[in-house]
DRENPA-3360 file (N, C-alpha, C; in nm, 2 decimals, always signed):
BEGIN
1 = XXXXXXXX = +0.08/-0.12/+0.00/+0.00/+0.00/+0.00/+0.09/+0.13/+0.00 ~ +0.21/+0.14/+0.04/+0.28/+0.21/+0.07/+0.31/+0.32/-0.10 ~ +0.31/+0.25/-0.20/+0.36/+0.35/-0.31/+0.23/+0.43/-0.36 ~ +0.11/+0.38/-0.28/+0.05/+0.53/-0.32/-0.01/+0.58/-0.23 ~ +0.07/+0.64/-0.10/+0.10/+0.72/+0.02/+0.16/+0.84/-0.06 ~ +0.09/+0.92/-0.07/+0.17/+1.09/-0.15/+0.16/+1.20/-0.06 ~ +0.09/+1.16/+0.07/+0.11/+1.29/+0.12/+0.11/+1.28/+0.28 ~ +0.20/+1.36/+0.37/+0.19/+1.33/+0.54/+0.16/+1.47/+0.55;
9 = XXXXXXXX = +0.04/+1.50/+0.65/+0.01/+1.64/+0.67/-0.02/+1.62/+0.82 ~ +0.08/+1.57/+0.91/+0.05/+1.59/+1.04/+0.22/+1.59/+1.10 ~ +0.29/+1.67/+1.14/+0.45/+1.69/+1.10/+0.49/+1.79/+1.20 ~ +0.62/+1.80/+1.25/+0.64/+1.92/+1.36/+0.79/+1.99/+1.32 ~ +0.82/+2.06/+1.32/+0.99/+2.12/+1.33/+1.03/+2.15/+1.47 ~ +1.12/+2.17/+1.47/+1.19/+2.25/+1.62/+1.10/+2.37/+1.64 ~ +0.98/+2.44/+1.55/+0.93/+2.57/+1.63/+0.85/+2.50/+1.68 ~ +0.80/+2.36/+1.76/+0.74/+2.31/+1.83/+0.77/+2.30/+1.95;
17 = XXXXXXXX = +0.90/+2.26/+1.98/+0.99/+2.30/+2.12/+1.04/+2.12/+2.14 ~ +0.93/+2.02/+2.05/+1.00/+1.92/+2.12/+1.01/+1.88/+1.96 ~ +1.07/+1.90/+1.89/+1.07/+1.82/+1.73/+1.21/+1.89/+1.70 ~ +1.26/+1.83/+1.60/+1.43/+1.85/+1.58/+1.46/+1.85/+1.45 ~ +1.39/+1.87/+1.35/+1.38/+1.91/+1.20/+1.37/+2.06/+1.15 ~ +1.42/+2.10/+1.07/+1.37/+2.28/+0.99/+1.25/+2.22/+0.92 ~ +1.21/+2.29/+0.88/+1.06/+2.27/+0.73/+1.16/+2.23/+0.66 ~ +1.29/+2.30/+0.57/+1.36/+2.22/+0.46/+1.38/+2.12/+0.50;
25 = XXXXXXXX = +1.44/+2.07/+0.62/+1.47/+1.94/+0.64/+1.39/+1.81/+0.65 ~ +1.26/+1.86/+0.64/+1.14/+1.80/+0.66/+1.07/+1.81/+0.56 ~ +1.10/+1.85/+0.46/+1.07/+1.89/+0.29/+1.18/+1.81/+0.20 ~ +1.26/+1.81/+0.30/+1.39/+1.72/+0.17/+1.38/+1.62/+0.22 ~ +1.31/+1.57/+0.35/+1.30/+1.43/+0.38/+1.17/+1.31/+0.32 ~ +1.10/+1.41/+0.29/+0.94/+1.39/+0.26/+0.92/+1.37/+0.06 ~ +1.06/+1.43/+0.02/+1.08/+1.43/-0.11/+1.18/+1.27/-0.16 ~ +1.24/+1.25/-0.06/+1.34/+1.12/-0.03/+1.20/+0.99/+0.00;
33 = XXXXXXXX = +1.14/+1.07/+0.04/+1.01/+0.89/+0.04/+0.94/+0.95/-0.05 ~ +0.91/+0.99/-0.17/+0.89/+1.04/-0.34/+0.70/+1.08/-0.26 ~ +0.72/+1.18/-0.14/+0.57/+1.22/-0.13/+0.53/+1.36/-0.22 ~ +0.43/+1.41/-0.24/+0.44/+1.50/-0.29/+0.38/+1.64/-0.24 ~ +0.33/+1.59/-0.10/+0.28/+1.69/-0.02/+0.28/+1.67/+0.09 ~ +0.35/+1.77/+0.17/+0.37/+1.76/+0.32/+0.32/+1.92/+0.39 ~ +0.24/+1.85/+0.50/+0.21/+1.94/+0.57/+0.22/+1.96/+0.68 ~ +0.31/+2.09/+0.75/+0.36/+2.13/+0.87/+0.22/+2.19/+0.98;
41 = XXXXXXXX = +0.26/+2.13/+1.08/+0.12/+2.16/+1.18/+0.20/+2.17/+1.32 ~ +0.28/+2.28/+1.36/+0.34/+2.29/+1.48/+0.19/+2.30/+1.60 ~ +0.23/+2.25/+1.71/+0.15/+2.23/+1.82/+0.12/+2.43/+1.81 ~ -0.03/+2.40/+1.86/-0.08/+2.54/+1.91/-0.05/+2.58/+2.05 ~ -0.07/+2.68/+2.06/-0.04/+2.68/+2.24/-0.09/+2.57/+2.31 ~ -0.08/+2.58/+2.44/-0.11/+2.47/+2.55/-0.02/+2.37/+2.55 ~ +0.08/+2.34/+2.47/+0.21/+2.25/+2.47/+0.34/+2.34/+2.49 ~ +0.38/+2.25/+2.63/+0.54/+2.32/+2.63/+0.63/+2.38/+2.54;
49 = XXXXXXXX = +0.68/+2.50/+2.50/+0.79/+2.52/+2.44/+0.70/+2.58/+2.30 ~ +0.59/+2.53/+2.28/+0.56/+2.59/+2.11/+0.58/+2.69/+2.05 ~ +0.52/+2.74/+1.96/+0.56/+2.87/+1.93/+0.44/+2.94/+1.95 ~ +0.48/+3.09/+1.95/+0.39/+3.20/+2.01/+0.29/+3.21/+1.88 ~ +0.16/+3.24/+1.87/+0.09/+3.26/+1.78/+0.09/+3.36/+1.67 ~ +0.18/+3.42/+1.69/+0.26/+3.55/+1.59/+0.29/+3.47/+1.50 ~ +0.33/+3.31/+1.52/+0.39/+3.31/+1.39/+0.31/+3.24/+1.34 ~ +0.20/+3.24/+1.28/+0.16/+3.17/+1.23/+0.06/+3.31/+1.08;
57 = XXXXXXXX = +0.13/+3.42/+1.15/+0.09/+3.54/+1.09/+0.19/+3.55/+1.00 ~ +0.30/+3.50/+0.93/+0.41/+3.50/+0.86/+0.45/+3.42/+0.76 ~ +0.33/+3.30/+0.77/+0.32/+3.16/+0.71/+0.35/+3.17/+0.55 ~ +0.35/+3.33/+0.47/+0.35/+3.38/+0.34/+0.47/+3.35/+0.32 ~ +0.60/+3.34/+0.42/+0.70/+3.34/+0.36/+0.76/+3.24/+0.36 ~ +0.70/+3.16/+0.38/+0.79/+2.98/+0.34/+0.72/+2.93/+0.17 ~ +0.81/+2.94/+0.14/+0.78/+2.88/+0.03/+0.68/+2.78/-0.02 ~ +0.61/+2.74/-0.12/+0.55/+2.62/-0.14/+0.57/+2.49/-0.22;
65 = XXXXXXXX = +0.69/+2.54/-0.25/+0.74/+2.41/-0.31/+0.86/+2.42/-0.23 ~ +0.90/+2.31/-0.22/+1.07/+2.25/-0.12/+1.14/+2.11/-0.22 ~ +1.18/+2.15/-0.26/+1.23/+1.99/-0.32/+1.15/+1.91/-0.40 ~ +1.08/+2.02/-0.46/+0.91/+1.93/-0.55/+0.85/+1.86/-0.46 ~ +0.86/+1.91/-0.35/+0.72/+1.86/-0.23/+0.64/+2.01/-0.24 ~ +0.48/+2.00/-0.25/+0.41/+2.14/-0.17/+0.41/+2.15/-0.04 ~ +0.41/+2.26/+0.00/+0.38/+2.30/+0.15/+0.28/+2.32/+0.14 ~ +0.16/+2.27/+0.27/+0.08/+2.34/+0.32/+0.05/+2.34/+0.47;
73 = XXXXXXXX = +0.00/+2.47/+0.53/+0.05/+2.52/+0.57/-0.10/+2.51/+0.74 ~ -0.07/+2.36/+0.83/-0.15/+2.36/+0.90/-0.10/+2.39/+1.08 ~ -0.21/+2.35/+1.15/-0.13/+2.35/+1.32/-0.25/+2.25/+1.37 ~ -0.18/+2.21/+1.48/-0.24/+2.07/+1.56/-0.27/+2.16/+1.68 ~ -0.45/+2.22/+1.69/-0.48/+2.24/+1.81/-0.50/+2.16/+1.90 ~ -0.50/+2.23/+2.02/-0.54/+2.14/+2.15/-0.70/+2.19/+2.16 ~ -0.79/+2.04/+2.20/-0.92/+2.06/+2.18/-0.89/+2.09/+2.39 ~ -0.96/+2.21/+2.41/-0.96/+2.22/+2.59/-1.16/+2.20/+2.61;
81 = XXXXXXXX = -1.12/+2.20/+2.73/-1.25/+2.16/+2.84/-1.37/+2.28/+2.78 ~ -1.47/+2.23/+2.79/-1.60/+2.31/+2.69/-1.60/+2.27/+2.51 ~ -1.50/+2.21/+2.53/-1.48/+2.24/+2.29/-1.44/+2.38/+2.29 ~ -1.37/+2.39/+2.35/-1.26/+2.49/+2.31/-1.13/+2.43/+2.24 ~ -1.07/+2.57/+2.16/-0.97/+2.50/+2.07/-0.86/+2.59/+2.08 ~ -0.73/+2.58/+2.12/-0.61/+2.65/+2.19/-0.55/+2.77/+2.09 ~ -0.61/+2.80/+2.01/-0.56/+2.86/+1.89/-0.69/+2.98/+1.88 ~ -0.66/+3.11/+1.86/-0.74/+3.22/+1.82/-0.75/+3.22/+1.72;
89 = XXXXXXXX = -0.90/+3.25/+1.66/-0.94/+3.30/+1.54/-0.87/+3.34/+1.42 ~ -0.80/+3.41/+1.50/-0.74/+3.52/+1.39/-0.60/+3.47/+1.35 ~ -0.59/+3.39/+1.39/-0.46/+3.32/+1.38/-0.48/+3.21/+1.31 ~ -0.63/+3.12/+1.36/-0.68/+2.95/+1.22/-0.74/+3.00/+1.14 ~ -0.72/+3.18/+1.07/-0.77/+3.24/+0.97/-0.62/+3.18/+0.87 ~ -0.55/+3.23/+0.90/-0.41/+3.22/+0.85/-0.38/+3.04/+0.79 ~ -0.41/+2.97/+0.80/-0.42/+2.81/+0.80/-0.48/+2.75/+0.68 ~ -0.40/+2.66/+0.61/-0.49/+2.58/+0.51/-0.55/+2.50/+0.58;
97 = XXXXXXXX = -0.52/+2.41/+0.74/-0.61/+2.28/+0.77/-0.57/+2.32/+0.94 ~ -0.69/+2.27/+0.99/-0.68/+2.29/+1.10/-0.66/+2.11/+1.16 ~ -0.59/+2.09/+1.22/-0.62/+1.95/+1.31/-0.63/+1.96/+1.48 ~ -0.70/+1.90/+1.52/-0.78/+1.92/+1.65/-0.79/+1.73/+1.73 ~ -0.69/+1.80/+1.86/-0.67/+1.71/+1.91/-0.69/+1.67/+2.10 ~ -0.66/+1.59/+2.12/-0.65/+1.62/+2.28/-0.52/+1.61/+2.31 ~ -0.45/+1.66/+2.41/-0.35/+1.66/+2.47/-0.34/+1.62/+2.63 ~ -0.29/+1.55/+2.70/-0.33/+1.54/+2.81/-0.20/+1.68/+2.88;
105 = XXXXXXXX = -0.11/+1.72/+2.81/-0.05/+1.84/+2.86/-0.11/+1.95/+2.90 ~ -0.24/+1.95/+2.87/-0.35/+2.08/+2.84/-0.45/+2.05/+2.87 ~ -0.53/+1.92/+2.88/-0.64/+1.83/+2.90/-0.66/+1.74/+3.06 ~ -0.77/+1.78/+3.08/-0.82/+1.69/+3.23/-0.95/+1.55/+3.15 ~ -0.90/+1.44/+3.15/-0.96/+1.36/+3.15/-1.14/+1.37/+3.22 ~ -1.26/+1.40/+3.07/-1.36/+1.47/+3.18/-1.47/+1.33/+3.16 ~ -1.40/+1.20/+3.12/-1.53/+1.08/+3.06/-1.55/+1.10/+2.92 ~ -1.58/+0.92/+2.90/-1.64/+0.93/+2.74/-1.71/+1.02/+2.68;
113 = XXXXXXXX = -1.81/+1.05/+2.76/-1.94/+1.14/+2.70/-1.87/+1.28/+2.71 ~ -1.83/+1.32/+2.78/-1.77/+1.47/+2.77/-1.63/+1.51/+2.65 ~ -1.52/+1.43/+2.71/-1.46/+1.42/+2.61/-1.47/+1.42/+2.43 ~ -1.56/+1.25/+2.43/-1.64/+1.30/+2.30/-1.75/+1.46/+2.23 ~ -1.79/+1.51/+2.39/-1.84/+1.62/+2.29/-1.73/+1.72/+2.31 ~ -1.65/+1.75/+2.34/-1.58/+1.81/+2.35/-1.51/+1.85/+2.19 ~ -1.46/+1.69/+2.17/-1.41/+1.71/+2.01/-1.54/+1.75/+1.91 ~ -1.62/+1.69/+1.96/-1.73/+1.72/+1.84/-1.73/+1.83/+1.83;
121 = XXXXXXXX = -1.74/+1.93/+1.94/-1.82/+2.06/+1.95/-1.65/+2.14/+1.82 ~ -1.55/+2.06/+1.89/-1.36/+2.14/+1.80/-1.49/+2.12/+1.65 ~ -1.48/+2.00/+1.60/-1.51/+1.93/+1.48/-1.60/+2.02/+1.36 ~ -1.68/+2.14/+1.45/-1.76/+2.20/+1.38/-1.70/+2.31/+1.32 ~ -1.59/+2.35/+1.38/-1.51/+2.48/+1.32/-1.51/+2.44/+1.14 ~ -1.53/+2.55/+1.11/-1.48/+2.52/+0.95/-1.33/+2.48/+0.94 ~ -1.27/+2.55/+1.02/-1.07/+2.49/+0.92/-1.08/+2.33/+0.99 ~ -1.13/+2.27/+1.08/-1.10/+2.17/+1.12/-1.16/+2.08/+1.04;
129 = XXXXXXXX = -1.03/+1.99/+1.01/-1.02/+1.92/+0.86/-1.04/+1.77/+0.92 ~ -0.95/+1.78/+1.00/-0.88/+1.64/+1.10/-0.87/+1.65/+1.26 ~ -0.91/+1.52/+1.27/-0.88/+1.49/+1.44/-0.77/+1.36/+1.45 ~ -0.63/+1.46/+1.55/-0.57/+1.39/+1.56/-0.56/+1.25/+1.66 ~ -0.50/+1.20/+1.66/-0.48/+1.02/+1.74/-0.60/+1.02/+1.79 ~ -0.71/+0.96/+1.79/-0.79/+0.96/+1.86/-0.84/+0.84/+1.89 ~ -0.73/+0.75/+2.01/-0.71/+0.65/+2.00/-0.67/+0.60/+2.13 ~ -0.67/+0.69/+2.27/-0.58/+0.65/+2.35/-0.70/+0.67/+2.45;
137 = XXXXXXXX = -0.72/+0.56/+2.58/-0.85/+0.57/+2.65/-0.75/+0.59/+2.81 ~ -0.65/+0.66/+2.78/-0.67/+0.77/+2.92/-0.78/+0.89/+2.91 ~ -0.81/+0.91/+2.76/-0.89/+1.00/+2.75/-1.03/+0.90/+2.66 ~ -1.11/+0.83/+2.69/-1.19/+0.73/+2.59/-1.27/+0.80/+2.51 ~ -1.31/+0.75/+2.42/-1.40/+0.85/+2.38/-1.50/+0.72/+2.27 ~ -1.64/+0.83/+2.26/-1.74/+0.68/+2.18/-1.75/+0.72/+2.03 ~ -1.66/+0.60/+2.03/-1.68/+0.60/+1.85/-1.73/+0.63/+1.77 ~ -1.88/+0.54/+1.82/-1.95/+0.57/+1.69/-2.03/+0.70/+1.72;
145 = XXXXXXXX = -2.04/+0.80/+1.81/-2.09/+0.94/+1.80/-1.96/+0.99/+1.70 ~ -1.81/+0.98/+1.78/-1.73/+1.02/+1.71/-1.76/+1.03/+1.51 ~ -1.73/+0.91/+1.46/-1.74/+0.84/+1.34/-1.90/+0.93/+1.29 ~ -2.02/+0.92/+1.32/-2.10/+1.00/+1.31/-2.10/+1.15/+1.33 ~ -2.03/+1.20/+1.37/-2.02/+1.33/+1.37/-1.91/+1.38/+1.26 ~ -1.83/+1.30/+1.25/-1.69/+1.34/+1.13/-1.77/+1.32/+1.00 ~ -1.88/+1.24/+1.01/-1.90/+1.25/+0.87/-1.99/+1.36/+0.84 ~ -2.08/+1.41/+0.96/-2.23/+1.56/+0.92/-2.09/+1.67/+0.93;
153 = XXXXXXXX = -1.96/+1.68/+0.99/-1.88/+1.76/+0.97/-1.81/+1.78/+0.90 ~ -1.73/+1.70/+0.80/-1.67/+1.71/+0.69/-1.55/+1.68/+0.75 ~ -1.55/+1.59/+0.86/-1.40/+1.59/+0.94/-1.33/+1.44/+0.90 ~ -1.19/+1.42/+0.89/-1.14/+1.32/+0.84/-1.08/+1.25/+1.01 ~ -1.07/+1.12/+1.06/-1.04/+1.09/+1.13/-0.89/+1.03/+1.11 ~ -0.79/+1.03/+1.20/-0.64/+1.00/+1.20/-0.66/+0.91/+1.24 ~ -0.50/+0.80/+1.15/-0.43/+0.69/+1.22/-0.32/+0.75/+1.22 ~ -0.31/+0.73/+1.37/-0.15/+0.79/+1.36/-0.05/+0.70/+1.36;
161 = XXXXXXXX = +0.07/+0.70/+1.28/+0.18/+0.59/+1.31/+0.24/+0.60/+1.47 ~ +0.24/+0.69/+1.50/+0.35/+0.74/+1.60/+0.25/+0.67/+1.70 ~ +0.17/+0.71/+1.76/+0.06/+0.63/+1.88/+0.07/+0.48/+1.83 ~ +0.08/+0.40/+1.76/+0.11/+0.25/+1.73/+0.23/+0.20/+1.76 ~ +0.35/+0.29/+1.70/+0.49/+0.30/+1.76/+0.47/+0.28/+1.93 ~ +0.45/+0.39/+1.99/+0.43/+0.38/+2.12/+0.31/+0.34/+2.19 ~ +0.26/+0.24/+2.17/+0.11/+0.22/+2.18/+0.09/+0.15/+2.32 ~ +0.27/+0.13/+2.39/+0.26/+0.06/+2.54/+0.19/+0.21/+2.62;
169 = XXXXXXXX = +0.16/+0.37/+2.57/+0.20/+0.48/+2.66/+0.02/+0.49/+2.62 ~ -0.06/+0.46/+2.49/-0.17/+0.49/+2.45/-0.24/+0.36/+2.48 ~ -0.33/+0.41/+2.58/-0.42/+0.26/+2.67/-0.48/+0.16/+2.55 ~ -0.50/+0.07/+2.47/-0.56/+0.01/+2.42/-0.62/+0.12/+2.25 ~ -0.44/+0.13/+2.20/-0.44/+0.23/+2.11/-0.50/+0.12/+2.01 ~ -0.46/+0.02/+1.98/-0.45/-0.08/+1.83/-0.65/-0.12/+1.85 ~ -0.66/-0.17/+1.99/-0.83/-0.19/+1.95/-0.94/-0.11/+1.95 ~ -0.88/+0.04/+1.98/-0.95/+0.18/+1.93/-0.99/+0.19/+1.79;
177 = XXXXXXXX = -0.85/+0.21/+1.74/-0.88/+0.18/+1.60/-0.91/+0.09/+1.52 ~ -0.91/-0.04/+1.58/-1.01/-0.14/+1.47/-1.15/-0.13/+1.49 ~ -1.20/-0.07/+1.64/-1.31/-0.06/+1.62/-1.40/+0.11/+1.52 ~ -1.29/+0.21/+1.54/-1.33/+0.30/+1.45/-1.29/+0.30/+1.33 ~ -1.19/+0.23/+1.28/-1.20/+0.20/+1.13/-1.30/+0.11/+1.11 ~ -1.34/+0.01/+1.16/-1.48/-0.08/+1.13/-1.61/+0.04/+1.12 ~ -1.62/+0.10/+1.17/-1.70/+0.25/+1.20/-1.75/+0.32/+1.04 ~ -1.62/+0.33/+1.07/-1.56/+0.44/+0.93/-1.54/+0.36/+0.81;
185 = XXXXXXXX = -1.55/+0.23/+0.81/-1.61/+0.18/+0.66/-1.75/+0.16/+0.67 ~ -1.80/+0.10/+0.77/-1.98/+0.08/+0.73/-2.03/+0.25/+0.73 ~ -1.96/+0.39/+0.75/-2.04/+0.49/+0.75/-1.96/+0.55/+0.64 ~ -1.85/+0.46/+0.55/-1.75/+0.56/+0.45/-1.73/+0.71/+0.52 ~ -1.66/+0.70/+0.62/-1.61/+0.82/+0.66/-1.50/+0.83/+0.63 ~ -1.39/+0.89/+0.57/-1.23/+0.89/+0.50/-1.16/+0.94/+0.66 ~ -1.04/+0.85/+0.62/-0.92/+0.88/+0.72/-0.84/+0.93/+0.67 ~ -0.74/+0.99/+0.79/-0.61/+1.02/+0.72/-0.49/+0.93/+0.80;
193 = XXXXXXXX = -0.36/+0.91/+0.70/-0.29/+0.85/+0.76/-0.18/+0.94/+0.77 ~ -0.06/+0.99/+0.94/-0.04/+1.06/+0.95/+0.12/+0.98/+1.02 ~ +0.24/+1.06/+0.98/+0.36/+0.98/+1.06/+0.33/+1.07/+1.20 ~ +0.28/+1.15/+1.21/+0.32/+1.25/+1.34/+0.50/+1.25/+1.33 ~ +0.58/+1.26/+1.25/+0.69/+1.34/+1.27/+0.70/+1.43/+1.35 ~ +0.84/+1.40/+1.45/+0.93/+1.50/+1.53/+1.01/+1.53/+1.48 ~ +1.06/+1.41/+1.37/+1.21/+1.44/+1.34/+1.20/+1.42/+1.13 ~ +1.30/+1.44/+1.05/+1.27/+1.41/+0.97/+1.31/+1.30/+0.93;
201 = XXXXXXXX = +1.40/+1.21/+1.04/+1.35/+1.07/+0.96/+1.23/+1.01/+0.99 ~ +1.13/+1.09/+1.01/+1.04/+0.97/+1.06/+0.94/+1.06/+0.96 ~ +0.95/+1.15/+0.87/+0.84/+1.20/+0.78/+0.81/+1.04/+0.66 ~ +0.68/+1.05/+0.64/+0.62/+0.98/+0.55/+0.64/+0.80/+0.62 ~ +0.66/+0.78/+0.72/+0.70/+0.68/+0.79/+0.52/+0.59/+0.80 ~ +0.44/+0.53/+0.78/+0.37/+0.50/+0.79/+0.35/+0.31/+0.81 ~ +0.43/+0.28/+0.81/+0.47/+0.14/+0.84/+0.38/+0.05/+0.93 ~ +0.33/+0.13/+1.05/+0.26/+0.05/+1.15/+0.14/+0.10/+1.13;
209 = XXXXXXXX = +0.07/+0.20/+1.02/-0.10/+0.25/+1.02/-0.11/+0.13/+0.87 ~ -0.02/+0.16/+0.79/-0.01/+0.02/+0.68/-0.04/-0.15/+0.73 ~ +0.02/-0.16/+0.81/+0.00/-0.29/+0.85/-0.14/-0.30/+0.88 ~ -0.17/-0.21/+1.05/-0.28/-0.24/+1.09/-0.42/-0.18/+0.98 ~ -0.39/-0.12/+0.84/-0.49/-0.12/+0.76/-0.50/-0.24/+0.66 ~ -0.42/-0.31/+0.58/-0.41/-0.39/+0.59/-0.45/-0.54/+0.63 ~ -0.43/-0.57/+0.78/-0.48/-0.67/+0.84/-0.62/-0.65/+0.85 ~ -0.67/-0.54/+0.84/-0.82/-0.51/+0.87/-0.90/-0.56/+0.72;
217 = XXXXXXXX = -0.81/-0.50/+0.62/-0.91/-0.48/+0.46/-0.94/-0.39/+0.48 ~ -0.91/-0.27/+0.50/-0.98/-0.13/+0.53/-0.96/-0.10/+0.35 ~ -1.08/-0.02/+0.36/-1.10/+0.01/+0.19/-1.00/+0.16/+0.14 ~ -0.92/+0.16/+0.08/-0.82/+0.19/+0.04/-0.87/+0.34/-0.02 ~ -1.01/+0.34/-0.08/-1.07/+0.46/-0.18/-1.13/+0.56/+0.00 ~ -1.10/+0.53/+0.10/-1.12/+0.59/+0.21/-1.04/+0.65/+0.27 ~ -0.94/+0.64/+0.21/-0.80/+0.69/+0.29/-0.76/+0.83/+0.17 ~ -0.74/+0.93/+0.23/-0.74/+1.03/+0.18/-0.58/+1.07/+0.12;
225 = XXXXXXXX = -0.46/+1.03/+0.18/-0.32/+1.03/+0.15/-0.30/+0.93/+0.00 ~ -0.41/+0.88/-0.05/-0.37/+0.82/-0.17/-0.41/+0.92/-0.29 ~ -0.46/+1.01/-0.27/-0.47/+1.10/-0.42/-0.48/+1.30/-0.38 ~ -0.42/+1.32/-0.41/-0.33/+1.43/-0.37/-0.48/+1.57/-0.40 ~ -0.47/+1.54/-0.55/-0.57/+1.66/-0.58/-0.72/+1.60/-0.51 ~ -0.78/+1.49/-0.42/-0.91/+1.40/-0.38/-0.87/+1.51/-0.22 ~ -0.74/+1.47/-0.15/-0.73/+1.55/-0.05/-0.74/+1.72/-0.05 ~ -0.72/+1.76/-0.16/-0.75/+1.89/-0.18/-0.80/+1.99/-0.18;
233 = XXXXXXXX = -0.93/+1.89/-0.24/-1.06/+1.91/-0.25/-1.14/+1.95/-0.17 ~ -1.08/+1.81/-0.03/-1.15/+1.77/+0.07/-1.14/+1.91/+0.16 ~ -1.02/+1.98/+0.16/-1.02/+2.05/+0.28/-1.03/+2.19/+0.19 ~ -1.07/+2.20/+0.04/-1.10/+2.31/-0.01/-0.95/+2.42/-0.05 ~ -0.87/+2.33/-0.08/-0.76/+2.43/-0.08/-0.73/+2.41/-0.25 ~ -0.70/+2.56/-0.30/-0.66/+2.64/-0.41/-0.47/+2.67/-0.41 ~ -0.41/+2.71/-0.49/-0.30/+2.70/-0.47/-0.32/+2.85/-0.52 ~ -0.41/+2.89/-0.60/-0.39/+3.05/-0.65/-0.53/+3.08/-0.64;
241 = X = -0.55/+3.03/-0.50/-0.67/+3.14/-0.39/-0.61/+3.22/-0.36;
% end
């Protein structure tokens, strides 16, 4: 499945505080696994070390192509207590995709039912494209509201490699997602598959979301990282908007 993976849009550099890549270095890494779109999404506030929301007002000057890879140009909010989302307005104005996540750095564990509306209530923002790992039951959350709600929202649900990688730290990460991928084929809701890169060897790294899609049969025309201009679409992005 792996040769037609073209694109990772869930990625961090050093202006994250804990990631150890530039954007070029994470552009020429992402060009070395022949992807052709990578997308940077530094942590929004509520994570240690991130960067200040200023910069995300500057985003004009990174170029859009890097090595015949496109840039575009997202951030991984933190979904907080009420469905609130750690990032100002005027700042996920600035944004091709928003992804919206929990954090337990920023996050109090409030129960299934809360938790889950929590993301829902993130899910309805327009830029919110994606919900990241949503997979780990220190924080549980109910699927099939989840899975129902991503699809009346236009929201794409994540497999993340990196939570499967470390899936002894994410409570019962691997049978989360077979039960929401089972979800998300009987309701055709599209996923994304994401390395969560820190570093740039680990861009386009997808190895353990492959497997476990794979052993499932997960339907392949669901997965949004297989056709570039299909993902484009999805989140409405123009290159000469």
């Amino acid at each position: 499945m792996k040769k037609d993976f073209l694109l990772d849009i869930h990625t961090h550099t050093i202006a994250s505080g804990h990631a150890y890549g530039t954007i070029r270095e994470m552009a020429k890494a992402a060009s070395e696994q022949h992807l052709q779109l990578l997308g940077i999404s530094e942590h929004a506030p509520g994570i240690p070390g991130t960067v200040n929301p200023f910069y995300y007002n500057n985003l004009q000057a990174i170029p859009r192509d890097l090595y015949g890879v496109e840039i575009l140009h997202g951030c991984e909010i933190n979904v907080l207590k009420g469905g609130l989302l750690s990032l100002e307005q005027q700042y996920i104005e600035k944004l091709d995709y928003a992804i919206a996540g929990i954090h337990t750095q920023c996050y109090k564990n409030e129960g299934k039912i809360k938790n889950t509306d929590n993301i829902i209530q993130c899910m309805k923002h327009p830029k919110v494209f994606f919900v990241s790992h949503p997979d780990d039951d220190h924080t549980p959350l109910d699927y099939e509201r989840l899975v129902q709600a991503a699809k009346q929202y236009h929201v794409a649900l994540e497999i993340n490699n990196s939570s499967l990688r470390k899936k002894d730290k994410r409570l019962n990460c691997v049978e989360n997602y077979k039960i929401m991928l089972a979800l998300c084929r009987q309701s055709e809701v599209p996923v994304i598959v994401n390395s969560d890169a820190h570093d740039p060897s680990d861009v386009g790294n997808f190895v353990l979301a492959e497997k476990l899609l794979d052993e499932i049969g997960f339907d392949e025309t669901l997965i949004l990282n297989t056709d570039v201009e299909a993902f484009q679409a999805f989140i409405g992005y123009s290159r000469n908007r």
